[in-house]
C-alpha positions as CSV (number, residue, x, y, z in Angstrom):
1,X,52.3,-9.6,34.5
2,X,49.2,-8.2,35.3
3,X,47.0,-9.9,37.8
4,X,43.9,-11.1,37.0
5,X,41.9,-8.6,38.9
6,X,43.4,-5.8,36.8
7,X,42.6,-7.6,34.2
8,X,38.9,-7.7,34.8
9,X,39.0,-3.8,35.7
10,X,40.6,-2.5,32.5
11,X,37.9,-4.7,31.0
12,X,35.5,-3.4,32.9
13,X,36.9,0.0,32.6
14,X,36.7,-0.6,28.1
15,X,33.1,-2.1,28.5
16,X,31.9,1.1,30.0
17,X,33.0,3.1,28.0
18,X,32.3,1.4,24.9
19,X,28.6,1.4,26.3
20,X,29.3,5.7,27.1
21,X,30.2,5.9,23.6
22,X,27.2,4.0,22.3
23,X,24.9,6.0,24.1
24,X,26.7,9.2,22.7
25,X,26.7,8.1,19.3
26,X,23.0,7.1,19.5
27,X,21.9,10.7,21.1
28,X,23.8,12.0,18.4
29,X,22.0,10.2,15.7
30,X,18.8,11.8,17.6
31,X,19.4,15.1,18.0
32,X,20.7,15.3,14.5
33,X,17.4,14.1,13.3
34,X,15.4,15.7,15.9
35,X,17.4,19.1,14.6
36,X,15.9,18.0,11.1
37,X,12.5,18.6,12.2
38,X,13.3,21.6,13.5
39,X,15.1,23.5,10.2
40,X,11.9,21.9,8.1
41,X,9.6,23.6,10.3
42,X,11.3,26.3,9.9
43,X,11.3,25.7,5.9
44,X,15.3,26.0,6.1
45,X,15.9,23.2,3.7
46,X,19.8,23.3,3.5
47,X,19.8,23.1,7.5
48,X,17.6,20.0,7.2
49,X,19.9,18.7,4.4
50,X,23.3,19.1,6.4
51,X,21.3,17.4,10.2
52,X,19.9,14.6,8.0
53,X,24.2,14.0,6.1
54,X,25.1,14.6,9.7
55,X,22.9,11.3,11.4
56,X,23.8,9.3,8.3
57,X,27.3,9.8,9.3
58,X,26.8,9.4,13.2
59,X,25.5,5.7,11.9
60,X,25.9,4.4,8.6
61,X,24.3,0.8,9.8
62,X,21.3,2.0,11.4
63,X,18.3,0.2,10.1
64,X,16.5,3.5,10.0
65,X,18.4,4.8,7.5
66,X,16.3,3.8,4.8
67,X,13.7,6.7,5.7
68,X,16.3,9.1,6.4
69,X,17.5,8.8,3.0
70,X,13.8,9.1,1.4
71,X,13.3,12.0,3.2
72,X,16.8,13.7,2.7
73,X,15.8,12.9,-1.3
74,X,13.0,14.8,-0.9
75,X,14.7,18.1,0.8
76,X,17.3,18.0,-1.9
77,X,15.1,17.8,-4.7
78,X,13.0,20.6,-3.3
79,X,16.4,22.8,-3.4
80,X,17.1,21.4,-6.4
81,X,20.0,19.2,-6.1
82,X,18.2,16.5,-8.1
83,X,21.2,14.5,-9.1
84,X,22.2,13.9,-5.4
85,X,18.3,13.4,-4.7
86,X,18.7,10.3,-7.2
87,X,21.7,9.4,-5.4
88,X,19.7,8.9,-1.8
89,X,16.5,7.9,-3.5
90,X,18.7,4.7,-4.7
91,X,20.6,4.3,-1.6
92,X,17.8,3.8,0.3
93,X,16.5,1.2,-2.2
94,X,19.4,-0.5,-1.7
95,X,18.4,-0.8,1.9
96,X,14.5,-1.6,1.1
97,X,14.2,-2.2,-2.7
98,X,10.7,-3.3,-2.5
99,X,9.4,0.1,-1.2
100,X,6.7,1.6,-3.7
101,X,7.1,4.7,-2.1
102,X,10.7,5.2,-2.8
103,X,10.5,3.8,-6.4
104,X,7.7,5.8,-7.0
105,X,9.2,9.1,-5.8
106,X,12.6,8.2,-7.6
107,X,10.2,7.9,-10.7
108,X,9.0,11.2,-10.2
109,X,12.4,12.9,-10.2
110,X,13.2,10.9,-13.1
111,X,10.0,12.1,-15.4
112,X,10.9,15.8,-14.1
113,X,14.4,15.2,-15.4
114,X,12.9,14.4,-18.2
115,X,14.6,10.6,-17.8
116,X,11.2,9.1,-19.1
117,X,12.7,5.7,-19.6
118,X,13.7,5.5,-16.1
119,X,10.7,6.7,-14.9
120,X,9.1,3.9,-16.3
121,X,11.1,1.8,-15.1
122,X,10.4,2.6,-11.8
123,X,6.9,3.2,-12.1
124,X,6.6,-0.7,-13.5
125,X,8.7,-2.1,-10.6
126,X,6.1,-0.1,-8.5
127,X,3.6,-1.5,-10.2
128,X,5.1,-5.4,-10.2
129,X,5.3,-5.0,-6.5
130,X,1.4,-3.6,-6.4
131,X,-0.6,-4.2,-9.1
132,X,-3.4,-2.1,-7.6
133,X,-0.9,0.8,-7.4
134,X,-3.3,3.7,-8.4
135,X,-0.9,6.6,-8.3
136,X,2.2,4.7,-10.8
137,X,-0.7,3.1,-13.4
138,X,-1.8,7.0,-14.1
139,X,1.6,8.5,-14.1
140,X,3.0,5.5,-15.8
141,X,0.0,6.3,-18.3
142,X,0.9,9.8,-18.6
143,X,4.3,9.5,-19.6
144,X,3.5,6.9,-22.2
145,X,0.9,9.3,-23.7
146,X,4.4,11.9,-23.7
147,X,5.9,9.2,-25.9
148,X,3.0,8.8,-28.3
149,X,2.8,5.3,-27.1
150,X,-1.2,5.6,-27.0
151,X,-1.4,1.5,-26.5
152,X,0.3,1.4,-23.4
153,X,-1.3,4.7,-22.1
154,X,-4.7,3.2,-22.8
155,X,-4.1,-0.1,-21.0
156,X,-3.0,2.1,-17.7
157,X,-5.9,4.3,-18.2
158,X,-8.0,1.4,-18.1
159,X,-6.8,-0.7,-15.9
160,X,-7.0,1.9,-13.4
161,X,-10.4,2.3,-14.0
162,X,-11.1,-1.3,-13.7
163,X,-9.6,-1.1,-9.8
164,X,-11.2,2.2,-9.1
165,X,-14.5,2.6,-11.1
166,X,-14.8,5.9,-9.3
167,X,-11.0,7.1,-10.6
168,X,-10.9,10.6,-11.3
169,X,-7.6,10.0,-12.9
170,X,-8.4,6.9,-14.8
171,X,-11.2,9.9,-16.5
172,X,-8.4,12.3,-16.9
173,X,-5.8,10.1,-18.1
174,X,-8.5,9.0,-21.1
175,X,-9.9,12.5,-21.5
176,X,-6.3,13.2,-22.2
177,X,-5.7,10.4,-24.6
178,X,-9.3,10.8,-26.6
179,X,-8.3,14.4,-27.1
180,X,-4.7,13.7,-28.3
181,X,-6.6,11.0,-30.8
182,X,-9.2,13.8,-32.3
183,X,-11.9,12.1,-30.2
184,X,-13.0,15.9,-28.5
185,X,-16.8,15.0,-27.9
186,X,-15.4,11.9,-26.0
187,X,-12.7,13.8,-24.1
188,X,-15.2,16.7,-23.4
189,X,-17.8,14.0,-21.9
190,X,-15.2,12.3,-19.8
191,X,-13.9,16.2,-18.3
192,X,-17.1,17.0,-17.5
193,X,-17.4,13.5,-15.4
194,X,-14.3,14.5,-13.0
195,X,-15.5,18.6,-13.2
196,X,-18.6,17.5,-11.6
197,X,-16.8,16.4,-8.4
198,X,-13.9,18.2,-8.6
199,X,-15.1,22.0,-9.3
200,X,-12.0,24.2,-8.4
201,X,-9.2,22.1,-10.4
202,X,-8.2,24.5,-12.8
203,X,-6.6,21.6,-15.2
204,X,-9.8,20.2,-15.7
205,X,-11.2,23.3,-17.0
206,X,-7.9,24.0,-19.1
207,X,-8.7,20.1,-20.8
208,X,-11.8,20.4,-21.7
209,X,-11.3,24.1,-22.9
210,X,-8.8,22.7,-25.4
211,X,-11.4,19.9,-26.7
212,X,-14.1,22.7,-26.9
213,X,-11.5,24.9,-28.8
214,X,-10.3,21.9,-31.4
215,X,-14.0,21.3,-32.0
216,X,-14.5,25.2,-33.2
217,X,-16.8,26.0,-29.8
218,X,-15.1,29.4,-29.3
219,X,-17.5,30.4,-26.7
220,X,-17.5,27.7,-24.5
221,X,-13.8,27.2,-24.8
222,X,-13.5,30.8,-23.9
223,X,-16.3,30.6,-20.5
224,X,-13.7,26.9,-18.9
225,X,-10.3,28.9,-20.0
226,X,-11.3,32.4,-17.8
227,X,-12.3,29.4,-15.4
228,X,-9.1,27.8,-15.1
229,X,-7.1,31.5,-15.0
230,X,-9.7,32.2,-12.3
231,X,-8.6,29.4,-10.6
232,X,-4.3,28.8,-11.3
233,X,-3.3,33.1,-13.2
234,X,0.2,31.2,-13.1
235,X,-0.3,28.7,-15.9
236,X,1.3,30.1,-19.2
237,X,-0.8,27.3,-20.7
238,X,-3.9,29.2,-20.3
239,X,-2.9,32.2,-21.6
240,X,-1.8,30.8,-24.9
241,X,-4.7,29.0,-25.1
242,X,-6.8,32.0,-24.4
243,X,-4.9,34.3,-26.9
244,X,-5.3,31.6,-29.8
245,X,-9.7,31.8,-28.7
246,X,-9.4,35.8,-29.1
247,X,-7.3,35.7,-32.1
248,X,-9.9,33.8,-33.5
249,X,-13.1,36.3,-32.2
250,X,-10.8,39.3,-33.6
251,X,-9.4,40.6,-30.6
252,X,-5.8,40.8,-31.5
253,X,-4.3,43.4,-29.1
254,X,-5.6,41.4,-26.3
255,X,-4.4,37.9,-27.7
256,X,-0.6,39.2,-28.0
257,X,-0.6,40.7,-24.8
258,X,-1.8,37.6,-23.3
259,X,0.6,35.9,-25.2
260,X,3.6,38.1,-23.6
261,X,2.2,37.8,-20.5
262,X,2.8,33.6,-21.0
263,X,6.5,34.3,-21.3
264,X,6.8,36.4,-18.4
265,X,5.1,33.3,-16.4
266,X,7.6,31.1,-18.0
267,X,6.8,30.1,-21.8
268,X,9.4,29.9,-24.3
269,X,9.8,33.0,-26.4
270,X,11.0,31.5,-28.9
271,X,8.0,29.5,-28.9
272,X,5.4,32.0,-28.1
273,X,7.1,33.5,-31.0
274,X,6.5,30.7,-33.3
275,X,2.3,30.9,-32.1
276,X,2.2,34.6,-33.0
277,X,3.6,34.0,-36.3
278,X,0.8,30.9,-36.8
279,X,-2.1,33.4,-36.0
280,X,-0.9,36.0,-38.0
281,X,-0.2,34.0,-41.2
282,X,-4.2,33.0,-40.6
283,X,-5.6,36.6,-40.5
């Protein structure tokens, strides 16, 4: 039998090294999110993916882990892997599911994936949770506008504008919606409101050059449309919106090739296609 003092030292002897392991397992934990920072300084996104898996599997039960899987949601939907950026987006609600931050970005991703019922869903838990959530009621409002559903659109639109009189959004958001409704004049006045204090946003511009151009104002259409290419060349938007104004003053050449230059920044051919046809059935 062994003696009682043995006893206490093999004890002794498992308590230590129990405690050794703890330690090791919690540096572990550290380094591999320390390592984390380090790959996205570096902007190496699948390093910061694997460090982040890694300290997830170091310890599965630490209380942290909530913002270690918001932030590994984020790296993997910036390389793409939006399906497994769902997955950690609503693992880590599982740990906090009252975070607005998390339901908010998981509302993103959904919109992008073009899961618009789901976004909503998220972006109204959001909103449940903070009623004076500025940044869901607009995107929220957006997405219903996608849908056609003007009712609902409005109601955000307003009611963001009833927290924050000053909303910039809460202007685009209605600008948006009176120019999807005919009302031009009204969506012009509102774009003109948020251009005033915010001169270099090129989707401003882009807005109120559509109204201009549904109203027949080639010319000014034609002065916010260079604007907003001046500002963002990248937006295929703008070009077909700027080929459909020169169509219209005669210049033809220069329309099509601005329409070709669209799809090489992205647009559909097959829908650029479609547009050409449009303008050259209305000679």
């Amino acid at each position: 039998m062994l003696t009682l003092a043995v006893v206490m030292r093999k004890t002794a002897t498992l308590l230590i090294l129990i405690c050794v392991c703890s330690v090791l397992t919690a540096q572990s934990y550290s380094e591999f999110i320390n390592r984390s920072f380090d790959c996205i300084a570096k902007q190496n996104w699948s390093c910061a993916e694997e460090s982040l898996l890694a300290a997830l599997r170091a310890e599965p039960a630490n209380p942290q882990n909530a913002l270690i899987l918001s932030n590994l949601g984020t790296i993997q939907r910036r390389i793409g892997k939006n399906a497994d950026a769902i997955k950690s987006y609503t693992n880590a609600l599982m740990i906090t599911p009252r975070s607005v931050t998390l339901l908010k970005n998981r509302a993103s991703l959904y919109a992008i994936m073009d899961s618009t019922d789901m976004a909503i869903r998220d972006y109204s838990s959001a909103i449940a949770l903070d009623s004076k959530e500025e940044g869901a009621l607009y995107d929220r409002g957006m997405i219903y506008l996608e849908k056609k559903d003007t009712a609902s659109a409005r109601y955000d639109f307003e009611h963001l504008l009833k927290i924050n009189p000053k909303s910039s959004n809460a202007r685009i958001g209605l600008a948006t919606l009176m120019k999807y409704r005919n009302y031009y004049k009204e969506a012009i006045d509102l774009y003109t409101q948020v251009i005033t204090l915010n001169k270099d946003m090129a989707s401003l511009y882009f807005g109120r050059a559509e109204a201009y151009f549904y109203m027949g104002k080639i010319l000014l259409a034609k002065e916010d449309v260079k604007k907003a290419i001046e500002l963002n060349n990248s937006d295929p938007l703008a070009y077909i919106l700027y080929a459909k104004i020169k169509w219209a003053q005669y210049e033809k050449d220069d329309a099509i090739r601005d329409l070709d230059k669209a799809v090489l920044l992205g647009a559909s051919k097959e829908r650029v296609d479609v547009i050409k046809e449009e303008l050259r059935r209305h000679k």
